[in-house]
N, C-alpha and C positions, 0 to 999 in steps of 0.2 A: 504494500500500500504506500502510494506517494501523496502528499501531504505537503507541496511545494511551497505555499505559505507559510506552513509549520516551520520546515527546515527555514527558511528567510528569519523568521523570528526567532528560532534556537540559535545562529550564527550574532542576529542582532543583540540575542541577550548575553552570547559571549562578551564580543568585542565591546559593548555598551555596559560591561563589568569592568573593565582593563581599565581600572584605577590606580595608579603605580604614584599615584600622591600619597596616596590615605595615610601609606607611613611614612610618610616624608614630610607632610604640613608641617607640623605642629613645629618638625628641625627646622623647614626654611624661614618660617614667620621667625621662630626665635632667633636666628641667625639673621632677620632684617633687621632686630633689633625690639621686633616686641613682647611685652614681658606676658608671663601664662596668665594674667588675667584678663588681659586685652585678648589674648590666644582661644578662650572662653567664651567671651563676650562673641567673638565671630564664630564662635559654632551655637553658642545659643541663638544670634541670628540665626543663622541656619537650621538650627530645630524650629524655631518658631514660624519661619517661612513657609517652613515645607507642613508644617501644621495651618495657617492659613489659608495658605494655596489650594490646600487639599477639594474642599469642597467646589471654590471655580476650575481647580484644572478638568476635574469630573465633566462639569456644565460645557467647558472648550471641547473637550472628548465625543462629549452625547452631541452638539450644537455643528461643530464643525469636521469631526471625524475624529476616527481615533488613529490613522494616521498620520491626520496633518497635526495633533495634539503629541504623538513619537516625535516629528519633525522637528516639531516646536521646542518640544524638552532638550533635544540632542543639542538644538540653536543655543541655548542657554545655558546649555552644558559646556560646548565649547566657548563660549562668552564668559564664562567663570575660567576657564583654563587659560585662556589667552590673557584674560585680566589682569591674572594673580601674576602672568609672569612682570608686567609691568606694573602694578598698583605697587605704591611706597605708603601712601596717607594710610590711618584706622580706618576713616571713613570709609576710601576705595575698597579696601580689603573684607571690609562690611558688607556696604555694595555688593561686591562681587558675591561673597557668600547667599547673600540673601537672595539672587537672581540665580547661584548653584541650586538654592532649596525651592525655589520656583520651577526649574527644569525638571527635579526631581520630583517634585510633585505631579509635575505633568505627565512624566516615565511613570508613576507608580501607578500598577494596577492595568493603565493603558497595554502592555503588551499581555497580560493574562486576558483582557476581554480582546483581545482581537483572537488570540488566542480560542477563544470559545467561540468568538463569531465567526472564526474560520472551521468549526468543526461541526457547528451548528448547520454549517451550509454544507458542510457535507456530511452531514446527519451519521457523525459518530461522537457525538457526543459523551458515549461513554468511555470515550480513550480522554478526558480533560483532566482526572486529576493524575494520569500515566504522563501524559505528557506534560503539564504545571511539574511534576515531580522532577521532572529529565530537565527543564527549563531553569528551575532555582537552582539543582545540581552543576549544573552548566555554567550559571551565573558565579555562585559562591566559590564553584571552583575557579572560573575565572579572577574574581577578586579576591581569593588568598593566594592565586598563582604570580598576579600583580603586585600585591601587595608585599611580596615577598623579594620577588623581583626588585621591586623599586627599592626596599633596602639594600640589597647586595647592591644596587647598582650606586648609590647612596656610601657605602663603606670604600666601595673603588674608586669613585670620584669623589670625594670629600666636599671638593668646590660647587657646593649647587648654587 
């Protein structure tokens, strides 16, 4: 059985795990100079964003697709990554986080319903939580594979 949107969405929820920051933040902000409370303060942004978010990025999802609402996230994803390399101010660094937890918001959940509305249409819907299982699997191993990653790469170039 092929399930060609499936695999498209199992590849996207790899490569859209491959976070090789994660372990790396908290050393480069401190290493720009700012202290773990300020370090804080931009991930509490970022919780509270992506807790806001939640309910409109849903209403973007249902209103305009749940494509263009992936698109959309990925947009702000890469908006925070680009950001952070050149943000100096708290502000920007703020900023940026808070538009990472606005992406995220729009990612979350958006690729499990597409996920079901592609299975719904091909009326196997009882393969969704076989394949939701192989999807987070994919995911999480993605971002411990990164995450892992990105320190060793972190201990061999010191100068990030």
């Amino acid at each position: 059985m092929k399930l060609n949107n499936i695999s498209k969405l199992l590849v996207f929820g790899f490569f859209g795990s491959l976070f090789f920051e994660r372990s790396l933040w908290m050393i480069y902000l401190h290493g720009k100079g700012f202290t773990i409370s300020e370090i804080s303060f931009f991930q509490i942004g970022l919780n509270v964003s992506m807790f806001i978010f939640e309910i409109p990025s849903g209403f973007i999802s249902d209103r305009f697709g749940r494509k263009s609402a992936m698109l959309l996230g990925s947009a702000f994803t890469i908006i925070y990554f680009m950001g952070m390399l050149f943000a100096n101010s708290a502000f920007s660094i703020f900023l940026f986080f808070v538009i990472y937890g606005f992406g995220i918001a729009l990612l979350s959940g958006t690729e499990q319903s597409l996920i079901y509305d592609e299975l719904l249409y091909k009326r196997r819907k009882k393969l969704y939580h076989q394949i939701i299982a192989r999807y987070n699997f994919i995911s999480i191993s993605a971002l411990a594979f990164s995450s892992f990653l990105g320190g060793l790469l972190q201990s061999i170039t010191i100068g990030i």
